[in-house]
VEXFI-115148 format. One record per residue (C-alpha): x, y, z; residue in three letters; chain. Coordinates in steps of 0.5 Angstrom, whole numbers, plus 500, padded with zeros to 3 digits. Layout:
BEGIN
xx X yy Y zz Z residuo ALA cadena A
...
***
This chain:
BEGIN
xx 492 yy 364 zz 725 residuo UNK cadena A
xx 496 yy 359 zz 721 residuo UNK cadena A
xx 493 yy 355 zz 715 residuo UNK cadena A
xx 494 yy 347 zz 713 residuo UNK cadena A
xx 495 yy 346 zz 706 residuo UNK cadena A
xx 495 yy 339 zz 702 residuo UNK cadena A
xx 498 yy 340 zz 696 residuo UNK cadena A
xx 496 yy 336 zz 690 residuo UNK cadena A
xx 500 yy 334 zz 685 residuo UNK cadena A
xx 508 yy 335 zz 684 residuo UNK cadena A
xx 511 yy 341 zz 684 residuo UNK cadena A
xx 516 yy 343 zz 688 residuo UNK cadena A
xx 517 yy 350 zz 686 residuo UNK cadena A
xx 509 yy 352 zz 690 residuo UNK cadena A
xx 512 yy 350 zz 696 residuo UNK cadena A
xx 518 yy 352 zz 697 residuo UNK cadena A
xx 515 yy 359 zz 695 residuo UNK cadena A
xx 510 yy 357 zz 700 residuo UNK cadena A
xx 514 yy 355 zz 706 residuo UNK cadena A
xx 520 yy 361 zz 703 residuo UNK cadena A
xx 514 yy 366 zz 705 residuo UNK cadena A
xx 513 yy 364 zz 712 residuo UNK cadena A
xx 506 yy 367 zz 713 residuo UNK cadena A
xx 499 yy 364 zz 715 residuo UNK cadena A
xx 499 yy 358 zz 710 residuo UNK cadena A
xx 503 yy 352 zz 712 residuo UNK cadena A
xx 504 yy 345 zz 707 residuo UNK cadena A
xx 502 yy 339 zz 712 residuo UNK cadena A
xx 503 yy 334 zz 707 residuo UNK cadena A
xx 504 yy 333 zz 699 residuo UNK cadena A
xx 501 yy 328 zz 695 residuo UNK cadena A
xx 502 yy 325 zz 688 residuo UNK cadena A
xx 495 yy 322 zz 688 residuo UNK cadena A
xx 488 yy 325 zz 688 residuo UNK cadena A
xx 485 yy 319 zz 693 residuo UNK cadena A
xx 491 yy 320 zz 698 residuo UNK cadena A
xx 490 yy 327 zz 698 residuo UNK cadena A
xx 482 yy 327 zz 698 residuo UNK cadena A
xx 483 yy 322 zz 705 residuo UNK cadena A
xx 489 yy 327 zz 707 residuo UNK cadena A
xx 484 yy 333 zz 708 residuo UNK cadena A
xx 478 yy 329 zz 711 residuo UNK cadena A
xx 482 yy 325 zz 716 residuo UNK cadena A
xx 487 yy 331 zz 718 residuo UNK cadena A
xx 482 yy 336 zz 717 residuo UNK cadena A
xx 486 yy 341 zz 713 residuo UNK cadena A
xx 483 yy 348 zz 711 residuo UNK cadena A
xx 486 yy 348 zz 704 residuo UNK cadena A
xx 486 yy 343 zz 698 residuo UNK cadena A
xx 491 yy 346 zz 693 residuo UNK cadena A
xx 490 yy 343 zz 687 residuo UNK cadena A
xx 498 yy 344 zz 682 residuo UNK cadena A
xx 496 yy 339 zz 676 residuo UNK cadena A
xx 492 yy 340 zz 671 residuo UNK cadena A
xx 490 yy 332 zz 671 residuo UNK cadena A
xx 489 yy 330 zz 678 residuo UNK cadena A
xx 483 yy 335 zz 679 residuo UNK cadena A
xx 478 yy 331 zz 684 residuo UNK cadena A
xx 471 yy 330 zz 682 residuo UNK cadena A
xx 465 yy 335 zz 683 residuo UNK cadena A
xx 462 yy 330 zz 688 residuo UNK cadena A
xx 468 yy 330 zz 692 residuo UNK cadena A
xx 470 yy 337 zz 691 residuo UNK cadena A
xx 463 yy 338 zz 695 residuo UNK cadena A
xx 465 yy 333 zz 700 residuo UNK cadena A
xx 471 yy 337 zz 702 residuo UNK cadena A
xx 468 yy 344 zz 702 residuo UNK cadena A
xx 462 yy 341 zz 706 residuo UNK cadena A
xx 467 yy 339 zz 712 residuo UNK cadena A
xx 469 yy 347 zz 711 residuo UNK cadena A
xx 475 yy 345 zz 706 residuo UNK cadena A
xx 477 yy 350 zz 701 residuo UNK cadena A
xx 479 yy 348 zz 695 residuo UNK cadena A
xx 484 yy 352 zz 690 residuo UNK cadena A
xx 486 yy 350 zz 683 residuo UNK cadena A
xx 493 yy 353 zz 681 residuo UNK cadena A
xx 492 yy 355 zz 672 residuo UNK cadena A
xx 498 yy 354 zz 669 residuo UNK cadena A
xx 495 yy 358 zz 663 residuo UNK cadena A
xx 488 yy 360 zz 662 residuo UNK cadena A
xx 486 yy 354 zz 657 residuo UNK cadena A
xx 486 yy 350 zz 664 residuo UNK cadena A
xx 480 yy 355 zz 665 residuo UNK cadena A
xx 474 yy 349 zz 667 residuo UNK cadena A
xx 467 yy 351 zz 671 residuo UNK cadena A
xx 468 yy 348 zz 677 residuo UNK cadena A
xx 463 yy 352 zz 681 residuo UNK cadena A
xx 465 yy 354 zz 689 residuo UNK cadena A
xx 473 yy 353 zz 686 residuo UNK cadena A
xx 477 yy 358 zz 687 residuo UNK cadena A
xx 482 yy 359 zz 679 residuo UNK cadena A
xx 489 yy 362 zz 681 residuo UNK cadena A
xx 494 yy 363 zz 676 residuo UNK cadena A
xx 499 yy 358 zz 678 residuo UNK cadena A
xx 504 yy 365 zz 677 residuo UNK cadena A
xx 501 yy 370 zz 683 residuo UNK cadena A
xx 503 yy 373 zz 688 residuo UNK cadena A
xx 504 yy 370 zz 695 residuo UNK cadena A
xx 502 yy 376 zz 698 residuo UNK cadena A
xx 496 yy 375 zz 693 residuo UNK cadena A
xx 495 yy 368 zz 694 residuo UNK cadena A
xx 496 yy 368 zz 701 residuo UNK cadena A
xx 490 yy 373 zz 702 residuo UNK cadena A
xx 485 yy 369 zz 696 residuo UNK cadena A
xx 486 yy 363 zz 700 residuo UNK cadena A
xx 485 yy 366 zz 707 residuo UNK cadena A
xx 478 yy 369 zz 705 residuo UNK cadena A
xx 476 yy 363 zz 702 residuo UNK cadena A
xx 477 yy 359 zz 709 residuo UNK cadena A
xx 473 yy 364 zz 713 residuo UNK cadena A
xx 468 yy 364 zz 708 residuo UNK cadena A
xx 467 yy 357 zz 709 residuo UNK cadena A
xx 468 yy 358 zz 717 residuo UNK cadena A
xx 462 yy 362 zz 718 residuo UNK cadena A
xx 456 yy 360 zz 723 residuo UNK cadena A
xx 451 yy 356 zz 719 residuo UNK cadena A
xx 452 yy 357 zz 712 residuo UNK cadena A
xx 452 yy 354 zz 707 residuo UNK cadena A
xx 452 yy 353 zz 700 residuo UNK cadena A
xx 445 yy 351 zz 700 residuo UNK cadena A
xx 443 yy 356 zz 704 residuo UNK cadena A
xx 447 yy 361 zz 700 residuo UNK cadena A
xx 442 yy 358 zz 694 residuo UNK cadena A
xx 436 yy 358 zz 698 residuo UNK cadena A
xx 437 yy 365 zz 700 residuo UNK cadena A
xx 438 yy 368 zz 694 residuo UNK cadena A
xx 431 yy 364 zz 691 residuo UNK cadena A
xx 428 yy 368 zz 696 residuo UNK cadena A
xx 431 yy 374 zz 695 residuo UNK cadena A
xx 429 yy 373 zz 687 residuo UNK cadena A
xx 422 yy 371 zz 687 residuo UNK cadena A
xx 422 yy 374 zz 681 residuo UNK cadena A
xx 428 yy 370 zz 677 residuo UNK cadena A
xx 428 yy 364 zz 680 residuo UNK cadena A
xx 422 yy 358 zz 681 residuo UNK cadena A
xx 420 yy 354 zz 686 residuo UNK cadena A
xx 424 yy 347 zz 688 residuo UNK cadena A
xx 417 yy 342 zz 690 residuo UNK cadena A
xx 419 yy 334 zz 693 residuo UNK cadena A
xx 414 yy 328 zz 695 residuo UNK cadena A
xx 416 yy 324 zz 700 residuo UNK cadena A
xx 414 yy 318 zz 704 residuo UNK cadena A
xx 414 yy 314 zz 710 residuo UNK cadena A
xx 416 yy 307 zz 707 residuo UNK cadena A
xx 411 yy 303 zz 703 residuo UNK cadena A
xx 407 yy 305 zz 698 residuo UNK cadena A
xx 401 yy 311 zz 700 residuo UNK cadena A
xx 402 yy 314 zz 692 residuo UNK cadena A
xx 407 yy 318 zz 693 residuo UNK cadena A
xx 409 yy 318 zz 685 residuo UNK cadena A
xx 402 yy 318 zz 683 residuo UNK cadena A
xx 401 yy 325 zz 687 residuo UNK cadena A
xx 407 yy 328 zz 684 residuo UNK cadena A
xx 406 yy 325 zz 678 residuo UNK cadena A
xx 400 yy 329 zz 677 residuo UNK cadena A
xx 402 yy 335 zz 681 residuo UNK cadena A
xx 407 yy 337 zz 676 residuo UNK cadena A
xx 402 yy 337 zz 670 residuo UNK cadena A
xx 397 yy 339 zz 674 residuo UNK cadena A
xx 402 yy 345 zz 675 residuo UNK cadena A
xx 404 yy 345 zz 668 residuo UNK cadena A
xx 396 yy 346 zz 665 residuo UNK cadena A
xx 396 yy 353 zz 668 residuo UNK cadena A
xx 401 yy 355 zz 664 residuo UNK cadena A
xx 407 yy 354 zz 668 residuo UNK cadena A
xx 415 yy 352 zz 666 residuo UNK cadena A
xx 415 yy 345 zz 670 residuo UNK cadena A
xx 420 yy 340 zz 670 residuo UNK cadena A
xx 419 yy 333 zz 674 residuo UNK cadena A
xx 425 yy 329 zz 676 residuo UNK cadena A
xx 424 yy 321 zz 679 residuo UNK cadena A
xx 429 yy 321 zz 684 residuo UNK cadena A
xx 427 yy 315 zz 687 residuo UNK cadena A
xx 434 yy 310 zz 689 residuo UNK cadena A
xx 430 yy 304 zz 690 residuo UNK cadena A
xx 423 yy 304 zz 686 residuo UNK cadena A
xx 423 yy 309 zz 680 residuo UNK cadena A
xx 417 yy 309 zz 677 residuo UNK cadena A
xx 414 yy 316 zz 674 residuo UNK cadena A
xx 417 yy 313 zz 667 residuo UNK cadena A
xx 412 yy 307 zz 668 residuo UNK cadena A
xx 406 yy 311 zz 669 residuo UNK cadena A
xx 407 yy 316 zz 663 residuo UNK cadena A
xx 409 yy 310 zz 658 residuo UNK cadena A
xx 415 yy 312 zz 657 residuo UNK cadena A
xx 420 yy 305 zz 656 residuo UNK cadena A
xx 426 yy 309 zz 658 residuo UNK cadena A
xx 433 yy 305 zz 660 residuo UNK cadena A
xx 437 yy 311 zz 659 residuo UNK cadena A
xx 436 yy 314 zz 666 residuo UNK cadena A
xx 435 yy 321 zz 665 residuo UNK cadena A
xx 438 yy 323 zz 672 residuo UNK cadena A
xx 444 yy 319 zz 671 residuo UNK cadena A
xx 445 yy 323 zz 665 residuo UNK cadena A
xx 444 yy 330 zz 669 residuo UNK cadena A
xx 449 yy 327 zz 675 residuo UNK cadena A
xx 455 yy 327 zz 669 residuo UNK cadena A
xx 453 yy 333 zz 667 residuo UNK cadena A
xx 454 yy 336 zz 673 residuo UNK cadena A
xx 460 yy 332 zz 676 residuo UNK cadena A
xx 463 yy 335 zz 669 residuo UNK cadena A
xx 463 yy 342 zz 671 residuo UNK cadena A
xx 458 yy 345 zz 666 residuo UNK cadena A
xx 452 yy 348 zz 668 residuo UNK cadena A
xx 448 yy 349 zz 661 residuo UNK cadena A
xx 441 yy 349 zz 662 residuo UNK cadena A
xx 441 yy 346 zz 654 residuo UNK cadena A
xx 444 yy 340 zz 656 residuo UNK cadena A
xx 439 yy 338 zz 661 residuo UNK cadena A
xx 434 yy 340 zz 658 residuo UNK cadena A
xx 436 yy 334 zz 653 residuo UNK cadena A
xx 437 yy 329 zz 658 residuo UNK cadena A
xx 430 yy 330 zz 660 residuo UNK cadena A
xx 424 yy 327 zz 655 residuo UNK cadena A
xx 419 yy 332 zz 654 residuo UNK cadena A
xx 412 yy 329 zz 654 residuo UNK cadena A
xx 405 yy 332 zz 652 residuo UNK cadena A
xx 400 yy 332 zz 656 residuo UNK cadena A
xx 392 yy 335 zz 654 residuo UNK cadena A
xx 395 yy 341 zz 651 residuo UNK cadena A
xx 400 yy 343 zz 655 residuo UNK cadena A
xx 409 yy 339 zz 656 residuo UNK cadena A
xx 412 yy 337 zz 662 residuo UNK cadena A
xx 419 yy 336 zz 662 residuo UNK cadena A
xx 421 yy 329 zz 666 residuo UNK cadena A
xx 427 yy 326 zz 668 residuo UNK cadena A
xx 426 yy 320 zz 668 residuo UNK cadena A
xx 428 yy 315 zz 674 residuo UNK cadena A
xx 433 yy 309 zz 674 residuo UNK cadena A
xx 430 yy 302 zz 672 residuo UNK cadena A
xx 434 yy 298 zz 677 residuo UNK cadena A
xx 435 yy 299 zz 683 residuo UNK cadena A
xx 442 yy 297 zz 683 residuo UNK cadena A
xx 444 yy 302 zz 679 residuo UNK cadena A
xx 443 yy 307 zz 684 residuo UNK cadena A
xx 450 yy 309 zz 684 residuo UNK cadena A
xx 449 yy 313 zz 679 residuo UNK cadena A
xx 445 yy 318 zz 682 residuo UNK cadena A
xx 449 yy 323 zz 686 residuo UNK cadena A
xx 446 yy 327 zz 691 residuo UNK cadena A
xx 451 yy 333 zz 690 residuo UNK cadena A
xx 449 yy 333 zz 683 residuo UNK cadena A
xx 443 yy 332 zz 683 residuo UNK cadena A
xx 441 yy 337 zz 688 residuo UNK cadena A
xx 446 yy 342 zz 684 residuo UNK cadena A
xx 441 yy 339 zz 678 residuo UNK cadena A
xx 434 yy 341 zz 681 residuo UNK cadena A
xx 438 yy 348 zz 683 residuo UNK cadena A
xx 440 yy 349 zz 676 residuo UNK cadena A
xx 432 yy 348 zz 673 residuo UNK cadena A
xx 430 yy 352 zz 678 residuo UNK cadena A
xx 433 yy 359 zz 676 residuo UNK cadena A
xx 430 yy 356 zz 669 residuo UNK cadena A
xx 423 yy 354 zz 671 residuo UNK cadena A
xx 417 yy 356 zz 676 residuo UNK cadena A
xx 417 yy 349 zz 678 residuo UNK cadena A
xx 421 yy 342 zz 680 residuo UNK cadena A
xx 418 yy 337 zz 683 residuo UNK cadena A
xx 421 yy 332 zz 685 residuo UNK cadena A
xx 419 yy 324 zz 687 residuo UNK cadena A
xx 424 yy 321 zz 693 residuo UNK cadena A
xx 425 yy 314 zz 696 residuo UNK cadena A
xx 423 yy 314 zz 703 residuo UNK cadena A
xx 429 yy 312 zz 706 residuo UNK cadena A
xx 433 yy 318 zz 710 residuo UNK cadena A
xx 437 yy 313 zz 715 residuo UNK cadena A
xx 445 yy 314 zz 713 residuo UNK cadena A
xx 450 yy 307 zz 712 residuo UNK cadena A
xx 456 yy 307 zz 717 residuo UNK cadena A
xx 462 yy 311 zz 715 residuo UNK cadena A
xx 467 yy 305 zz 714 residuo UNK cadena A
xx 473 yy 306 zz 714 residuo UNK cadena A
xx 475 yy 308 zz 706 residuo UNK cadena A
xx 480 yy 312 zz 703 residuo UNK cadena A
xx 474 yy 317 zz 701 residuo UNK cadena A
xx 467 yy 317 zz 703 residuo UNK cadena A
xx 463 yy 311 zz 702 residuo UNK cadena A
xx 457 yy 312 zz 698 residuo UNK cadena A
xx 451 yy 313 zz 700 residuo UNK cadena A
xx 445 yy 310 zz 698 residuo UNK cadena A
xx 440 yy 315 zz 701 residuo UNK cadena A
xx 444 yy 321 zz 700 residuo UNK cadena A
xx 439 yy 323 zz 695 residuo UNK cadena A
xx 433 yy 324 zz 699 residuo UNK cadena A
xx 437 yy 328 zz 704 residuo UNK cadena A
xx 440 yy 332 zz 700 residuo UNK cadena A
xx 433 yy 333 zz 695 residuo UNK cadena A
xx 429 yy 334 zz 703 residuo UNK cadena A
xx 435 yy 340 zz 704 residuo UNK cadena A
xx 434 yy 343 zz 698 residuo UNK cadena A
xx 426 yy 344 zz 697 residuo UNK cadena A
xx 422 yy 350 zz 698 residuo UNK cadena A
xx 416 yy 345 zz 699 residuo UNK cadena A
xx 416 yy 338 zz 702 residuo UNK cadena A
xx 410 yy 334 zz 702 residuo UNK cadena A
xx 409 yy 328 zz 706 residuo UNK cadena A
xx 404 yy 322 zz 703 residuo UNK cadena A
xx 402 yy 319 zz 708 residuo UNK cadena A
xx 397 yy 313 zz 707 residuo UNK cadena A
xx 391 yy 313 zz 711 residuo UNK cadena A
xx 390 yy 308 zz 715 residuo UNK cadena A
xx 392 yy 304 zz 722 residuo UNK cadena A
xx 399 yy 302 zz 717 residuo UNK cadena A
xx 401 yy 308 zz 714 residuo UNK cadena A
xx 399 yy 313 zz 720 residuo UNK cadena A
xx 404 yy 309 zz 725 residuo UNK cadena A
xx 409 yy 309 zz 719 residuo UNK cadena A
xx 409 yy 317 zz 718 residuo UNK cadena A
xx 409 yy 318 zz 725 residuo UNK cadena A
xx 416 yy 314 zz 726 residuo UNK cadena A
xx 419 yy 317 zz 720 residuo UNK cadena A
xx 417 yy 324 zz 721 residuo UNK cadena A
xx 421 yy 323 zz 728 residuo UNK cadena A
xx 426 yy 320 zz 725 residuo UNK cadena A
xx 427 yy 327 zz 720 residuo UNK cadena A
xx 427 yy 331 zz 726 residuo UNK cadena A
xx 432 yy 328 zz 730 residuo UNK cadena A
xx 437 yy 328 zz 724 residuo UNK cadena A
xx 434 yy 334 zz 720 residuo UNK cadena A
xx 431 yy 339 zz 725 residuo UNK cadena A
xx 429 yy 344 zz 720 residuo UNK cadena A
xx 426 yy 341 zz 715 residuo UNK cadena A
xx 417 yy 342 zz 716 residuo UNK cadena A
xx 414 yy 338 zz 712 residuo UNK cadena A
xx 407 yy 338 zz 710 residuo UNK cadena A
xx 402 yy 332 zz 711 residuo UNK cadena A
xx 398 yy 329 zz 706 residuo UNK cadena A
xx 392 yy 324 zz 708 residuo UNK cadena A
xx 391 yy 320 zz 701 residuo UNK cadena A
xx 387 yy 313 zz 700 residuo UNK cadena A
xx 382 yy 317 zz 704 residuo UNK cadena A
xx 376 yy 313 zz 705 residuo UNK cadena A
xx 370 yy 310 zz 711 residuo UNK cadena A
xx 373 yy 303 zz 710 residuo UNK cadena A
xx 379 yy 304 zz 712 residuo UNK cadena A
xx 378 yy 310 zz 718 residuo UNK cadena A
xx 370 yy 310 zz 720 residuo UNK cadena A
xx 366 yy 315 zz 719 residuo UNK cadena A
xx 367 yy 321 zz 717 residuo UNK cadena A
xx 375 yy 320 zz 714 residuo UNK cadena A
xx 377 yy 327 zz 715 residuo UNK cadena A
xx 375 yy 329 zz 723 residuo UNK cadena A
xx 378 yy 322 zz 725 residuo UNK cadena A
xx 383 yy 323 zz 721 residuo UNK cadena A
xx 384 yy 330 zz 723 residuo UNK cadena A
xx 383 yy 328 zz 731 residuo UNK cadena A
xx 388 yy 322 zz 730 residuo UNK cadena A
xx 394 yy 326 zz 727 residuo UNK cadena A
xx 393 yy 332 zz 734 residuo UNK cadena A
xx 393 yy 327 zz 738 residuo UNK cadena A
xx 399 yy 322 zz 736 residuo UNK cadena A
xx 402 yy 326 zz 730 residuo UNK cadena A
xx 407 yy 331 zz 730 residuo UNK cadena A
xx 406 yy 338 zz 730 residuo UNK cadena A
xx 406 yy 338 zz 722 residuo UNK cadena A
xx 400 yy 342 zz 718 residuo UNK cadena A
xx 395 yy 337 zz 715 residuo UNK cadena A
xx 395 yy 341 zz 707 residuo UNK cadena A
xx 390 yy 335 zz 704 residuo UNK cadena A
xx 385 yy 330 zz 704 residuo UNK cadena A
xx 386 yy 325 zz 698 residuo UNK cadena A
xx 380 yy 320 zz 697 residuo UNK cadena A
xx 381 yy 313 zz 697 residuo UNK cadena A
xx 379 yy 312 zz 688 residuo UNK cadena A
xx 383 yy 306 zz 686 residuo UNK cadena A
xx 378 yy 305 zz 680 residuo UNK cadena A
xx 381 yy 312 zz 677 residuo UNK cadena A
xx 389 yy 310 zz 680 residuo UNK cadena A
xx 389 yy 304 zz 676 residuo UNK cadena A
xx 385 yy 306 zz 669 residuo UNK cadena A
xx 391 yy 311 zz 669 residuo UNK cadena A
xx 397 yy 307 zz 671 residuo UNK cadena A
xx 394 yy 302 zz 665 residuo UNK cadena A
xx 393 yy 307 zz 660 residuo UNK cadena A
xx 400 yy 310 zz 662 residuo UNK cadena A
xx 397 yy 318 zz 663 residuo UNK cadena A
xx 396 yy 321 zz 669 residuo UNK cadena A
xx 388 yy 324 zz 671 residuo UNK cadena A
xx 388 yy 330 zz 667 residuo UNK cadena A
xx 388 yy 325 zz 661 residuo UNK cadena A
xx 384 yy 319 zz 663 residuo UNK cadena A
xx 379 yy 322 zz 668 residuo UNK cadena A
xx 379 yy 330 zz 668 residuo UNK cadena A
xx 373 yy 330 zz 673 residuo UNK cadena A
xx 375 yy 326 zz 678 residuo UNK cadena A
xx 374 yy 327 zz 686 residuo UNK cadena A
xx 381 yy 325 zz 686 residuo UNK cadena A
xx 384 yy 331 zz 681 residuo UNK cadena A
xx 381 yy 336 zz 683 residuo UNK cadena A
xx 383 yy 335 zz 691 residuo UNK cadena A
xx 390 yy 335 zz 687 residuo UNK cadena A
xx 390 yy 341 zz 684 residuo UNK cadena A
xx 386 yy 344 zz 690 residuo UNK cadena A
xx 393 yy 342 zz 693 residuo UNK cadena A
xx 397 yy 346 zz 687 residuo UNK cadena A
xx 393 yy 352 zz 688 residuo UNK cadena A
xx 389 yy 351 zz 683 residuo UNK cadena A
xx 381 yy 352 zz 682 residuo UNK cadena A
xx 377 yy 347 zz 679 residuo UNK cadena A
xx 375 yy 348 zz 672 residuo UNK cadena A
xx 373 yy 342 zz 667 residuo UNK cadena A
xx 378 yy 341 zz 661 residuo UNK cadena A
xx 375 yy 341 zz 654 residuo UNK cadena A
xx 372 yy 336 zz 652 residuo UNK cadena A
xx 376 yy 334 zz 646 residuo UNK cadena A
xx 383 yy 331 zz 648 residuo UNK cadena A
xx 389 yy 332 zz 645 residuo UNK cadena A
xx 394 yy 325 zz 644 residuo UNK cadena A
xx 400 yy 325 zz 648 residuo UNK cadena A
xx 407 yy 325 zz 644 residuo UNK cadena A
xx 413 yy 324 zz 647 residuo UNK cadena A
xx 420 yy 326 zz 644 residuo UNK cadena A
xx 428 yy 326 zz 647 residuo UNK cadena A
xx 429 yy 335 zz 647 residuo UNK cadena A
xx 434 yy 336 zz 642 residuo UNK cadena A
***
């Protein structure tokens, strides 16, 4: 079985030894720039980038792209100073022997070739196979509108963060961020446009993401918020490749990373570029993937249910694997009759997909705006609410009241 290999990089010594070896590796071209040699392994399909200048060593993000289309890719060192953290990267001296080369890069194509693997995969079934030592990615996501989405995440990670657990909360909403909103923070930063280059540049320190994220106080517990992008236009700058690397990264530091996603899953036409074009809703696939959990809000009415429907039909026809679990929010008999729960429970086994139905939020819009206004979630401003218990029922929580005394939040950039 033979082996194409595009060269990057000019060095004419590696492939003479190349095609002078005359074994499985065969050179189909040589490029002196990263962007025609990143167009040549997507177009022609090869098996192997060999990476033979130091300089020219593509992004993260494409780096990803390429294995992603079963491309393997290899960095030639001239010495060991070169040594970079590029994950998923085979790291050769640039001296080694053919037969020694030749046979690092034959195990690393099969590898990428093997039937429904992936690094996702390989992650998710190592989360599973150490519960013990890895925490649990959980994402909201939504038909397109506004059924609560945030809110619910919101108070779902701090909610899971007041019984004690080590919870991280990322906004990685494209379209509308708002979680920095409902906690008072002003952040123009963009906690998780930070977190994208310090992945996209090989580190995976947790201590440099941690001082991406805010740590905000809330009661007598902290959560850690990554805090979405202000403006929409700006939604370039969130990777989903280093995003999902991201939330993987927390997760083997903390028991818990909520996510709160945009709606949109429907991908942009591939046109017709030197490289991949960038996609816009990369995010919320990617994120979906890589969750243990996903929960879908859907909003209880004649509106939001159709809504859900169509977008859970759009999910399994392009993602077939993915389960989500539904929540019915803004419950109430103005907007599904009398009794909510049985209407709604009937309607959804009639029309609906077959999805369990994990949560019946009540419609109490007084509290929701309270919070919003006074920039805290429900555990501040309304601890014996309906609506936070049914929240903390949904994180596996029983009801108990908090003190009465409450703490005032502080909120502070981790060092």
């Amino acid at each position: 079985m033979s082996i194409s290999v595009v060269v990057l990089g000019d060095k004419e010594s590696i492939v003479r030894e190349i095609e002078s070896y005359q074994g499985e590796l065969i050179v189909t071209r040589v490029c002196s720039e990263t962007a025609e040699a990143i167009a040549a392994c997507l177009t022609a399909i090869a098996d192997v980038l060999l990476i033979a200048d130091a300089q020219q060593v593509p992004p993260m993000e494409q780096i990803e792209e390429l294995m992603g289309n079963g491309t393997a890719v290899v960095y030639l060192l001239e010495n060991s100073t070169e040594l970079s953290p590029l994950p998923d990267v085979l790291q050769l001296p640039v001296d080694i022997a053919m037969s020694d080369l030749e046979e690092r890069i034959t195990a690393t194509v099969h590898s990428l070739k093997i039937p429904e693997s992936s690094p996702i995969d390989d992650q998710r079934s190592a989360g599973k196979s150490e519960p013990s030592t890895q925490g649990k990615i959980v994402c909201f996501w939504s038909a397109p509108g506004s059924p609560g989405r945030s809110t619910l995440a919101l108070n779902y990670a701090v909610e899971a963060a007041a019984t004690g657990k080590s919870v991280v909360l990322l906004d990685a909403d494209t379209y509308a961020a708002s979680i920095s909103i409902q906690l008072g923070l002003m952040d123009e930063s963009a906690s998780v446009a930070q977190i994208c280059r310090i992945m996209d540049s090989g580190s995976t320190d947790i201590n440099r993401l941690n001082a991406a994220c805010s740590l905000v106080q809330v009661g007598d517990t902290t959560v850690r918020v990554g805090t979405g992008i202000p403006r929409s236009s700006r939604w370039p700058e969130v990777r989903a490749s280093a995003l999902r690397r991201a939330a993987l990264v927390f997760r083997e530091h903390y028991d818990l990373v909520v996510l709160d996603i945009a709606p949109h899953i429907a991908m942009d036409e591939q046109l017709s570029f030197d490289t991949q074009a960038p996609q816009r809703n990369a995010v919320t696939v990617e994120v979906l993937r890589c969750s243990d959990e996903i929960f879908m809000v859907v909003q209880s009415d004649s509106i939001g249910i159709p809504r859900a429907i169509r977008a859970i039909d759009e999910l399994e026809e392009n993602h077939p694997e993915l389960r989500p679990k539904i929540i019915f929010n803004r419950v109430s008999v103005s907007s599904s009759g009398r009794s909510p729960k049985r209407r709604l429970s009937e309607a959804w086994d009639r029309f609906g997909p077959m999805h369990d139905v994990v949560g019946f939020l009540p419609n109490d819009s007084a509290v929701c705006s309270a919070s919003v206004l006074a920039g805290s979630p429900l555990l501040e401003i309304a601890p014996k609410s309906s609506l936070r218990t049914e929240i903390r029922s949904l994180a596996g929580i029983k009801s108990t009241d908090l003190p009465k005394n409450r703490i005032t939040r502080r909120f502070s950039k981790s060092a």
